[in-house]
C-alpha positions, 0 to 999 in steps of 0.5 A: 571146466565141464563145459571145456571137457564137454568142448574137448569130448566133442572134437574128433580123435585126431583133433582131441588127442593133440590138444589134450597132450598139449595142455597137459605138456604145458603144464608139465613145463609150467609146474617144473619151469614157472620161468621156462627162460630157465629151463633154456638155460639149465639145458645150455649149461648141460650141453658142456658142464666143464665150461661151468668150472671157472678157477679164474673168475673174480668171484671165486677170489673171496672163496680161494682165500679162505680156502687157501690156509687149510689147504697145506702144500704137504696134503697129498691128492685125496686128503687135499679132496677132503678138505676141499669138500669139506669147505664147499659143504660148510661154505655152501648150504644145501637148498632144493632148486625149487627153493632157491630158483623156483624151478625143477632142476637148474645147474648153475653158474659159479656166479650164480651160485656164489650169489645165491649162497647157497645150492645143491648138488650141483652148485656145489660141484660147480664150485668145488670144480672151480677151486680144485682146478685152481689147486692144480687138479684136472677136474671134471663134473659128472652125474648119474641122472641124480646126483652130481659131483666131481671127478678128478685125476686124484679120485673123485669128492663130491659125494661120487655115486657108482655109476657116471651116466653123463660125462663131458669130454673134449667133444662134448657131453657123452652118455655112457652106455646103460644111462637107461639102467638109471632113468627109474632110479632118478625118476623115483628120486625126482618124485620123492621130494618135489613139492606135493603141491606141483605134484597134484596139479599135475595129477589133477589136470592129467585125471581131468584131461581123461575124463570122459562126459558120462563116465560116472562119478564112480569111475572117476573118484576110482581112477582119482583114488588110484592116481593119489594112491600111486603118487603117495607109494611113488614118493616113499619108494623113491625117499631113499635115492641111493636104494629105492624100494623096487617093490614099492615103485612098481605097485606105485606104478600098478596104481597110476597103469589101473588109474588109467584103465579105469579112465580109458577103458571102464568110462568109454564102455560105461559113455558106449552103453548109455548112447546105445540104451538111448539110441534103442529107446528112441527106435522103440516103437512107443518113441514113434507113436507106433503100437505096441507089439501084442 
């Protein structure tokens, strides 16, 4: 690894900097993506979310007929949402995507997701989607960048949050405006309870990639201490989704910016000094055999 660091130090910035956001980019995907065929497919499924709602296919029968009998004709629309939630959170068990499919994020088919047995979020609003639409509903699959359910021309279910950032339409997925409102939110969210494991290596490798060869021991023990410190604040500010601690999130953040100082500023000044007290040490006269000055 020293003597990679010692390779990368060596090229020139516009060489450098490239290579280093390339490996640390590839690691970003291979930490959230080990299979990035996934991750292709998670983002074809987000480009039109509806076509996901299948009330017809043969693997939602088995669901439709247990489902069927509760739903009484004299249920009026929302009652009619109730039960139908309530089902698909009894049938389908809540599962991390990083359990179930081993990746960050993934929006599943209804296949999929009846195969599976069990999803998140948004398998589970794939699926009550699909038997809502089967019930004569107009349904729709929404999302606030966190959380995904299901609206309706009856209401929404699913566990609706406040604010539909993403909302497909008949040309297409459409981004409302103010999407950027919810970015921290999801983020800090996304943090929270992703595996520390994945989480490390991705700090690990963004800490060594900014390494500079004499920097100093302290300054990077300082900058690794800052960087776990700020993740740790990070995932407990984020522990609840709905009403993240701001205050928490921005000294998580303090910590990861003065990581950065501390790698970026602090090291090159500490690499600059030593190449300037050598370079006056070998112009010295005693380094060149000449007398020294009385």
């Amino acid at each position: 690894m020293s003597r990679w660091l010692l390779f990368l130090s060596g090229l020139p910035w516009y060489a450098r900097l490239p290579v280093k956001w390339l490996v640390f980019a590839v690691t970003v995907l291979l930490v959230c993506y080990p299979n990035p065929r996934l991750l292709r497919r998670h983002l074809e499924h987000w480009r039109d979310p509806d076509r996901l709602i299948e009330p017809d296919a043969r693997e939602l029968e088995p669901l439709w007929e247990e489902l069927r009998p509760k739903v009484a004709p004299e249920l009026a629309g929302p009652q009619a949402l109730k039960v139908v939630e309530k089902y698909v959170y009894d049938r389908i068990p809540y599962a991390w995507d990083w359990d179930t499919w081993g990746a960050a994020d993934y929006l599943p088919t209804l296949a999929e997701v009846i195969e599976k047995g069990r999803e998140d979020c948004d398998g589970r609003a794939v699926v009550a989607a699909s038997l809502l639409r089967r019930l004569g509903f107009q349904a729709q699959i929404v999302t606030d960048l966190g959380h995904v359910w299901v609206k309706t021309d009856q209401g929404e279910t699913m566990g609706p949050g406040k604010v539909k950032v993403v909302v497909a339409t008949a040309e297409g997925v459409r981004v409302q405006e103010g999407a950027w409102k919810q970015v921290a939110r999801a983020v800090a969210y996304g943090i929270a309870p992703f595996p520390l494991v994945r989480e490390l290596i991705v700090l690990g490798v963004l800490w060594w990639l900014l390494l500079r060869p004499g920097g100093g021991a302290l300054c990077a023990s300082a900058a690794l201490v800052l960087l776990l410190n700020g993740l740790i604040i990070l995932r407990l500010a984020g522990a609840d989704y709905r009403n993240p601690n701001v205050a928490m999130q921005m000294a998580g953040l303090l910590n990861v910016l003065g990581a950065l100082a501390v790698l970026l500023v602090w090291g090159p000044r500490r690499v600059r000094r030593a190449a300037n007290a050598a370079n006056g040490a070998a112009c010295s006269p005693s380094s060149v055999g000449l007398p020294r000055p009385m």
